[in-house]
Structure formats: structure tokens, C-alpha cells
N, C-alpha and C positions, 0 to 999 in steps of 0.2 A: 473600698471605693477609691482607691488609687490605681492611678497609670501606669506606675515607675515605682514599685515596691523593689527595695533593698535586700537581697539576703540578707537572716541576719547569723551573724557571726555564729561559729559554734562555742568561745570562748570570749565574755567581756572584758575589757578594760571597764573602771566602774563608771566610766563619763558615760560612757557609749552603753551602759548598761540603765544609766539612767534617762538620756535619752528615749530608749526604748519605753523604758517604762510610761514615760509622759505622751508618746506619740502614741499609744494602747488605749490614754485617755480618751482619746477621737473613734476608736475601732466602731464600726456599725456592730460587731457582737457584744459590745457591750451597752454600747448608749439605744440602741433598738430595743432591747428590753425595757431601759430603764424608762423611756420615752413613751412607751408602751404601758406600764406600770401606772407613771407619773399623769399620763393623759389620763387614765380610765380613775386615780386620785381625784383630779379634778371637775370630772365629770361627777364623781359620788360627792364633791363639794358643793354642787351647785354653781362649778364655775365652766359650765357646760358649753357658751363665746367663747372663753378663751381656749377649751380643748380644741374645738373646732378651728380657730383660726390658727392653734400652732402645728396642728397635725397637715390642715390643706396650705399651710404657709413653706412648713419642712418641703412636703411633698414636691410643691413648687420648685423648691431650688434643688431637691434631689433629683428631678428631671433634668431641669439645665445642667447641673453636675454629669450626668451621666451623660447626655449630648455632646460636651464638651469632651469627657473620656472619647465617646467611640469617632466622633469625627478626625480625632488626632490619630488616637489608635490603628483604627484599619483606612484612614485616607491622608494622615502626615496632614491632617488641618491645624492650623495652631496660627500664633502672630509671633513670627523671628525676632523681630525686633525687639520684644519683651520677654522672649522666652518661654511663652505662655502654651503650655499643653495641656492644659483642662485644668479644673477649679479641684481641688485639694478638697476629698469626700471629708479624713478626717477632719481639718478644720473648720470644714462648713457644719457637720454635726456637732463636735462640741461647742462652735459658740451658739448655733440651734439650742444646742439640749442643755448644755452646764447652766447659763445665766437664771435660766427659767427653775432648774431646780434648785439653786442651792436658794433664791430668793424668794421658792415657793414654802422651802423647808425652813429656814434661819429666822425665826421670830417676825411671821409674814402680816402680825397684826401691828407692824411698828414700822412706817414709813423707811425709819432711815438705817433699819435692819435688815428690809427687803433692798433698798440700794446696793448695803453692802455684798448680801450674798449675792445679787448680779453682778458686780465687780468682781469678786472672787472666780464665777463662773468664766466672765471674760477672761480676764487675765490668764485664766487654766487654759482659755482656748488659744490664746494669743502664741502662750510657752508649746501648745501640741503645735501651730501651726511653724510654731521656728523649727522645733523636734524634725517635720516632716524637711525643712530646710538642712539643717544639720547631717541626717541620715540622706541626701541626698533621691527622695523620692518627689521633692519637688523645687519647684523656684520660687523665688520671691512674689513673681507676680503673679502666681498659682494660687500662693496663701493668702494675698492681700484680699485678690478678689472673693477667695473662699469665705475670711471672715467677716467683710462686710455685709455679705450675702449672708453669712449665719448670724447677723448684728440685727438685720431685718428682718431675720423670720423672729428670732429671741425679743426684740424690740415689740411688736406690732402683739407679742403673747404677753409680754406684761402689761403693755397698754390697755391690752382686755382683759385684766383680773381686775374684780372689785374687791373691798377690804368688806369687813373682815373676810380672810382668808382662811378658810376651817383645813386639816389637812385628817385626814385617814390614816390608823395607826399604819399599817403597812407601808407608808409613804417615807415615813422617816426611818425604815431601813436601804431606802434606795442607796445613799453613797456608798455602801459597803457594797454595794457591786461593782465600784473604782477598785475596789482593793484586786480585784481579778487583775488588774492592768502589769501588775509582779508577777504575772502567770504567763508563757508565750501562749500554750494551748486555748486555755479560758478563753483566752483576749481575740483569739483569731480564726473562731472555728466557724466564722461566715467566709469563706472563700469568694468575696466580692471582686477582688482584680481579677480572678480566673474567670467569674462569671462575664466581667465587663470587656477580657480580648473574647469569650466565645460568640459576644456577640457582634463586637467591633468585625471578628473573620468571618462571620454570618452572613453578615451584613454586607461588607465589601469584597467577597470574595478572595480573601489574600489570604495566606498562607503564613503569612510571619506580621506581629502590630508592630507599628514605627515607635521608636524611643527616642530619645535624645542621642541615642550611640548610634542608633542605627542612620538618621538624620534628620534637621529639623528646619524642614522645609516650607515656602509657604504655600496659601492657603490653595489649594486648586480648586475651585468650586465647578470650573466650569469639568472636569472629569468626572467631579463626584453627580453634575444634572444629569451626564450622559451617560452611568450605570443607572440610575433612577430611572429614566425614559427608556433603555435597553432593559430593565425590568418590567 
């Protein structure tokens, strides 16, 4: 669910290799599963509000995420001034998905157990969304606004969990499907940026999506009414 995916290197430096490894943390192929997994958990928990509000709460923002991608992509929308070309998929999904699980899993019958593992979750989301900074597939203001958006879908999911908290043995193998994120294949086998220019050039009829190299211009609305109304 990125705009401005980096090749990556065919040989690391180990910084740069662990980078990578942290920005995997965010990949829709791995946190879709887990997310996936983890909801239908809490559903067999009886915590059947709060599946519901985290799945139509994610969804939520994974629309405006992906708005955000195509309007920049195939019509150069975006705000100059801030740099801002669409909300950072990974870091909207990990602070989505980490906060919720590790606080679902880490001793969730213990008030100030369940804090912790949401901190834990944040903080992991915080380090994917510098990761996405570092590797240069996004901007400062890409990630801020991604994780506060992932802070309210995660937020509004734990405010709808009641105690006790039952969990399904299957559930407390979820983290080990982080460990993929040491894997470049595992980690990337949703092809989500390709999905999002094919629809971006779908959409707008262009031929080539705008980047930050290509230019980063602002927002023309009034071009993009008048392919809308010429459709």
C-alpha cells in the first residue's frame, strides 16, 4: 500500500538491512492474515463489538489510504507545502493491527499488561513508519498522518474489548508470522503498489504515476472534475 516503493538493494549494508526488516513489519502480506486470524479470535471470544469495530474502523482508513495513493498517483494531487503524497499503507496498518494484538495476547486479563502490549504494538508501528522515512518511500507527513489514523482505528478496538479477555489457542501463534518480515518474498507477495498505479492509470488515463522525481505539484482539482464530467 505504498506510493514510492524503493528498490531494494541486491546486497545489504546491515543498517539498511534492518531497516528493511522493520518496514516488512507494516506489509499488508503479512498483517492481512494476521488481522484476519486475530478478528475471527475474537469473534470465537465473544468479543464479537470489538471484531466489528476493528475490521469496519481499518476498512475506513484503508479507503482514505488508498484515495489518497490514486489521487496523487495518476493526477499529481498531494499539498507541496508538506510534502504530503498519500498516507503511508504500512504505517497505517501496523498501528491498526500491532497495538490490538500484542495487547490482545500479553496477559489481556491484567489491565496494566494489556497497556503494555499496546505500547509495544505502537512503538513497532512508530519505528515501521520512520523505516518507511529512512528507505525513502515516504515523508514525514505521509507517516504522521498514517499513524494517527492507525492510533484511531487501534484505539476505538481496544475501547471495545471487555475483560475478561479469553483468547483461542491458535491466537497466540500469531506473532510468529512477524518472523516472515526476515524474508523479502514472505513479506511481499501482495503486490499492493502495482495494484494501486494500475488503478491510479485506470482511472486517469495516464500512462506514466507522478512521484516525487517525476514532480510534486499542486493539487488541480479543477482538471481532475473535468475528466469526471468528460466521463
Amino acid at each position: 500500500m505504498e506510493n514510492s516503493r524503493p528498490d531494494m538493494p541486491e546486497t545489504f549494508q546491515p543498517t539498511t538491512y534492518v531497516w528493511w526488516v522493520i518496514t516488512h513489519l507494516g506489509s499488508a502480506s503479512l498483517l492481512m492474515p494476521i488481522l484476519a486470524v486475530a478478528a475471527a479470535g475474537l469473534w470465537q471470544s465473544r468479543q464479537r463489538a470489538a471484531a466489528r469495530i476493528w475490521l469496519l474502523a481499518l476498512a475506513l482508513a484503508v479507503m482514505i489510504t488508498l484515495a489518497t495513493k490514486i489521487l496523487f498517483l495518476g493526477w499529481g494531487i498531494g499539498i507541496a507545502s508538506l510534502d504530503f503524497t498519500g498516507i503511508s499503507g504500512h504505517t497505517l496498518l501496523a498501528t491498526a493491527v500491532l497495538p490490538v494484538l500484542f495487547s490482545w495476547l500479553l496477559a489481556p486479563d491484567r489491565y496494566r499488561f494489556r497497556l503494555t502490549g499496546a505500547s509495544v504494538g505502537l512503538l513497532l508501528a512508530a519505528a515501521v513508519g520512520i523505516s518507511r522515512i529512512v528507505l525513502g518511500a515516504h515523508s514525514i507527513s505521509d507517516v504522521v498522518v498514517a499513524w494517527l489514523a492507525g492510533l484511531a482505528v487501534s484505539g476505538v478496538t481496544l475501547n471495545a474489548l471487555r475483560s475478561p479477555i479469553q483468547r483461542p489457542w491458535f491466537a497466540r501463534l500469531l506473532p510468529l508470522v512477524l518472523l516472515f518480515a526476515f524474508g523479502t518474498t514472505t513479506s511481499t507477495y501482495l503486490p499492493t503498489h502495482d495494484w494501486e498505479i494500475r488503478i491510479a492509470m485506470f482511472l486517469s488515463g495516464n500512462d506514466k504515476p507522478y512521484s516525487r522525481q517525476r514532480s510534486m505539484r499542486p493539487a488541480r482539482i479543477g482538471q481532475l472534475r473535468s475528466r469526471i464530467a468528460a466521463s
